[in-house]
C-alpha positions as CSV (number, residue, x, y, z in Angstrom):
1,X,11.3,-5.5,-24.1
2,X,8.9,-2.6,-22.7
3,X,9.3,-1.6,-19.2
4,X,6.1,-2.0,-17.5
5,X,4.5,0.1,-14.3
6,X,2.8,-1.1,-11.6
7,X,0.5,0.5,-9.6
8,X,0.3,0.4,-6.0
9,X,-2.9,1.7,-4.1
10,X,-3.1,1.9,0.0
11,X,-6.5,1.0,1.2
12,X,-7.9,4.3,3.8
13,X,-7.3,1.8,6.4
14,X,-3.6,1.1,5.5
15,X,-2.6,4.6,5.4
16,X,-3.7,5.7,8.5
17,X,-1.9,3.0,10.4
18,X,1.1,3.7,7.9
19,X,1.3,7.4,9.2
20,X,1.3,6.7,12.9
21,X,4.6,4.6,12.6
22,X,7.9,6.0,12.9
23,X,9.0,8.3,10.4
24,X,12.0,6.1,9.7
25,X,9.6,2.7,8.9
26,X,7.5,5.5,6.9
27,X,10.5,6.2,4.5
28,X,11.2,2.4,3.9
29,X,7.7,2.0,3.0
30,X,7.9,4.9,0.5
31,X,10.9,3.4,-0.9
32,X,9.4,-0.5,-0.7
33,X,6.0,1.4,-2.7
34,X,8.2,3.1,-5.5
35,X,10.3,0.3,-6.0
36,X,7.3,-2.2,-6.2
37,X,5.9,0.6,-8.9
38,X,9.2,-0.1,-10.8
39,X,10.1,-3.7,-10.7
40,X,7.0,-5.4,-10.0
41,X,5.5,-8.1,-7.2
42,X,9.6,-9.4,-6.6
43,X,11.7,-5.7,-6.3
44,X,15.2,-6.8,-6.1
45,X,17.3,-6.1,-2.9
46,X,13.9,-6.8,-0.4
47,X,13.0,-9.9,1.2
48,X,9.9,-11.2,-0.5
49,X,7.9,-13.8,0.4
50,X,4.9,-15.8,-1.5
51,X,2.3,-16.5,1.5
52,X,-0.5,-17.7,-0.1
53,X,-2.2,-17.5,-3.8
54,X,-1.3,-13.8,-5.0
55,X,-0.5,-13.3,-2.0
56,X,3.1,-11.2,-0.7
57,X,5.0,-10.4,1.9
58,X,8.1,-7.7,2.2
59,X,10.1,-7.2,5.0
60,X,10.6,-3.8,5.8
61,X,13.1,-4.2,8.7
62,X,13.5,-6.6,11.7
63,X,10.1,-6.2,13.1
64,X,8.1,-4.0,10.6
65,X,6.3,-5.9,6.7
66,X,4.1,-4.7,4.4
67,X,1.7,-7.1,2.9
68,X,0.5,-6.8,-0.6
C-alpha cells in the first residue's frame, strides 16, 4: 500500500493568532501540522476528537486545541 500525504493549509487568520501564542504551544502545533501531513485526519499518539461532520479536534496540551 502507497503512503499517502496530506496537506494542511492555515487560513491568514489562523496563523496570526498561532504566532502570538507561546513559543512552546507554537512547536506542538508544528509537530501536530507535520504529523497530520503524515498520518492523516487520526495521527497516532494525539487526542483526536470527531466534533461534527468532517469536523476534528486535537488537543495540543491541557488548555491549548487546534481545530481542523
Amino acid at each position: 500500500m502507497q503512503n499517502m500525504k496530506w496537506t494542511v493549509n492555515l487560513t491568514r487568520k489562523a496563523y496570526k493568532k498561532l504566532i502570538k501564542l507561546p513559543q512552546a504551544i507554537q512547536d506542538l502545533a508544528d509537530l501536530a501540522i507535520s504529523d497530520l501531513e503524515e498520518q492523516g485526519i487520526n495521527p497516532q499518539g494525539w487526542d483526536t476528537l470527531k466534533t461534527g461532520e468532517g469536523e476534528y479536534r486535537l488537543r495540543l496540551n491541557y488548555r491549548y486545541r487546534m481545530r481542523y
